[in-house]
C-alpha positions in Angstrom: 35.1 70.3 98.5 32.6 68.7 101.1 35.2 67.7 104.0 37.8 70.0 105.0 39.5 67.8 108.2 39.3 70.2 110.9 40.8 67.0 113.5 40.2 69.1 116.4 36.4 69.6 115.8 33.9 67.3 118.1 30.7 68.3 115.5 33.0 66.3 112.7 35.1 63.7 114.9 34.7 61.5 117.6 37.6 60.7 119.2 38.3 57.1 121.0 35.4 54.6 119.9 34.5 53.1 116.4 32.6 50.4 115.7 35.3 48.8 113.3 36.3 47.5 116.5 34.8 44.8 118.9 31.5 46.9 120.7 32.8 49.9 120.0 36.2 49.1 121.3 38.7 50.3 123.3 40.6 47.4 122.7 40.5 44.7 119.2 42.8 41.7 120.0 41.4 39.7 117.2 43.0 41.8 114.7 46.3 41.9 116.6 46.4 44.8 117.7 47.3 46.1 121.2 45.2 49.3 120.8 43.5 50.8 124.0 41.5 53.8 122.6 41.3 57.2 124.3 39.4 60.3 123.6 42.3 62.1 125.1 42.8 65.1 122.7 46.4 64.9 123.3 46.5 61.5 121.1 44.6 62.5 118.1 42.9 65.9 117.9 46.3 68.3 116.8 46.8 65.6 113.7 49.7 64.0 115.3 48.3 60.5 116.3 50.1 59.2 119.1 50.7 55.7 120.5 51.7 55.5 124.7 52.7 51.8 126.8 50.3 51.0 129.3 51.3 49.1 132.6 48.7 46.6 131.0 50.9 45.8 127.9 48.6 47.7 125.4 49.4 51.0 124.0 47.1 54.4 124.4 46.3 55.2 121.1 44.6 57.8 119.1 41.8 57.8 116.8 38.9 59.9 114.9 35.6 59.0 113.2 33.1 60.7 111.6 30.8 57.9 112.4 28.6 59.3 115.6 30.1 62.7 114.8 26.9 65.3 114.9 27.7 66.0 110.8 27.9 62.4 110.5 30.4 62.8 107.4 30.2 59.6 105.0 32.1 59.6 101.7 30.4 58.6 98.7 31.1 56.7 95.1 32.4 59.1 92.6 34.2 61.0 95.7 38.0 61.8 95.6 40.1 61.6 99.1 43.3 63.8 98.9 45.9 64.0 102.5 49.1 64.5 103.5 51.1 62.2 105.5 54.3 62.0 107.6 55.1 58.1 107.9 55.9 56.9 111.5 59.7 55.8 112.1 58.9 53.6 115.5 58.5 49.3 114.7 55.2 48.1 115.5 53.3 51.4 114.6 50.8 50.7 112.1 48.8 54.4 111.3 45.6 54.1 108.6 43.2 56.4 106.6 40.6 54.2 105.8 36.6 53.7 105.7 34.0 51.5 107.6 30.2 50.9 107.6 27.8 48.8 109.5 31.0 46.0 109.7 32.5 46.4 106.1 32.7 48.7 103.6 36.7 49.4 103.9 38.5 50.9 101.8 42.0 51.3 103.1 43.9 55.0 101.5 46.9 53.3 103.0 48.5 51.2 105.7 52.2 51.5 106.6 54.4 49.3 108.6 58.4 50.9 109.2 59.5 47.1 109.5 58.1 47.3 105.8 60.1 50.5 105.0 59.5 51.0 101.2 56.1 49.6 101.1 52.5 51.1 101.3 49.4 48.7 101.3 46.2 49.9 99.4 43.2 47.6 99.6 39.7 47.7 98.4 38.5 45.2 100.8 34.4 45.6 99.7 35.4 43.7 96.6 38.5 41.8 97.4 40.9 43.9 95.6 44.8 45.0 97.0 48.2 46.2 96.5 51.5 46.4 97.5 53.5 49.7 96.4 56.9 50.3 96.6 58.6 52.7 96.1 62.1 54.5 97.2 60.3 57.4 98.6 58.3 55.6 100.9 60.2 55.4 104.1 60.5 55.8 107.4 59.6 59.3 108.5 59.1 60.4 104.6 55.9 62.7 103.8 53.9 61.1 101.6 50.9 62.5 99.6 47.6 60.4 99.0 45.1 61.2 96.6 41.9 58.4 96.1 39.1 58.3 93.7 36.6 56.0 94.8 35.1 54.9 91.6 31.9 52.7 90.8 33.9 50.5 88.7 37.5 51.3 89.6 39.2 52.7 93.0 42.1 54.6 91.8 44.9 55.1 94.4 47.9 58.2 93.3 51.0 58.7 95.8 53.3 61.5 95.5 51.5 62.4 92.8 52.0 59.5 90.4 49.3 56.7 89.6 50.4 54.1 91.8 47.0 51.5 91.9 44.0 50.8 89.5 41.7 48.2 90.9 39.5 47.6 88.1 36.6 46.5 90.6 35.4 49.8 91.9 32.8 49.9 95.1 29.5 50.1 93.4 27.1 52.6 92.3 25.8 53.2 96.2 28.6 53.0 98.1 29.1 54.7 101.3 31.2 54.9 104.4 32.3 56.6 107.3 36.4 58.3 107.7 38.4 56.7 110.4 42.1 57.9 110.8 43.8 56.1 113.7 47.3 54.6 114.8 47.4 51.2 115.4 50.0 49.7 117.4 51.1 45.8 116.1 50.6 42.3 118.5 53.6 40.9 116.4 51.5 38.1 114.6 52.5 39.7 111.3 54.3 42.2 111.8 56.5 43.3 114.7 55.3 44.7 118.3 57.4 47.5 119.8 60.8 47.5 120.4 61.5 46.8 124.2 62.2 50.7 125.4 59.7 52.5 123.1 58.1 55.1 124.9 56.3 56.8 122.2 55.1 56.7 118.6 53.1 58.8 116.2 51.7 59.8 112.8 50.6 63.1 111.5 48.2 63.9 109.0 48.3 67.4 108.0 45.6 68.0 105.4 43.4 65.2 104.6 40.4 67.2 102.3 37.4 65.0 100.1 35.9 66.3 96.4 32.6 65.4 94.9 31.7 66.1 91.8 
């Protein structure tokens, strides 16, 4: 095991910037979101990633990097992701494990959507590859066990223990990328913004641990 999330550590996450977003963020419009980022422990650093209204219209929302983190934590090809998940229940929350580098190199574990109830997304998005699973014990609230092997030639995706995602295109031989865990909250272009009277939404990852052979 080389990673061991320890979400509450400032030597292995940053909280509240990432560069997957416009300079750094706090704020990425483009992608539809209606994030406003915050290093505010309370949103990110117990594993329960929360989501807050603003008097702006955007949400406070919680997230963690390793990139700009003192270890500086990057996951390799021929690593394998494992973590736990309890799904959000709130419309418009859209939580994410994924991976970034130098403006690319995502690889998403999963995105969820609630308006979406029985569907995970899984994408290899350095080579073009994703999928939508369904299945009945993906809802709303559900825990929900992920388990990635980030192959050369193949990223393999497993949920709840069962092979759910083969992508036959892999990320190459020197792949590498930094962990971002985050809750997004939706603009409504694709998927629905909050319900009017939402004060709250959240996520929580409980174990999220990475293996290299």
């Amino acid at each position: 095991m080389v990673l061991d999330a320890d979400f509450s550590s400032a030597e292995q996450w940053v909280a509240g910037r990432s560069w997957a977003y416009p300079h750094g963020g706090p704020t990425n419009p483009g992608d539809n979101k209606l994030d406003h980022l915050t290093d505010d422990p309370a949103y990110s650093r117990s594993g329960v990633f929360r989501a807050t209204p603003r008097p702006d219209g955007r949400w406070t929302a919680g997230l963690l990097t390793t990139e700009g983190s003192s270890e500086g934590f990057l996951v390799r090809t021929g690593d394998v992701l494992e973590a736990r998940v309890r799904l959000p229940v709130e419309i418009g929350a859209w939580p994410a494990i994924w991976t970034w580098r130098d403006g690319g190199q995502e690889i998403d574990v999963f995105e969820y959507h609630p308006d979406n109830p029985d569907l995970l997304e899984l994408s290899n998005r350095v080579r073009g590859r994703h999928h939508y699973f369904r299945d009945p014990a993906v809802r709303p609230g559900a825990w929900i066990d992920f388990r990635v092997e980030f192959g050369a030639r193949s990223v393999v995706w497993w949920v709840n223990g069962a092979r759910a995602f083969d992508d036959r295109r892999g990320v190459g031989r020197s792949w590498r990328a930094y962990l971002i865990v985050n809750l997004s909250v939706c603009a409504g272009r694709y998927h629905p913004a909050p319900e009017p009277g939402t004060a709250e939404m959240s996520y929580e990852v409980t174990e999220l641990r990475v293996y290299r052979g």
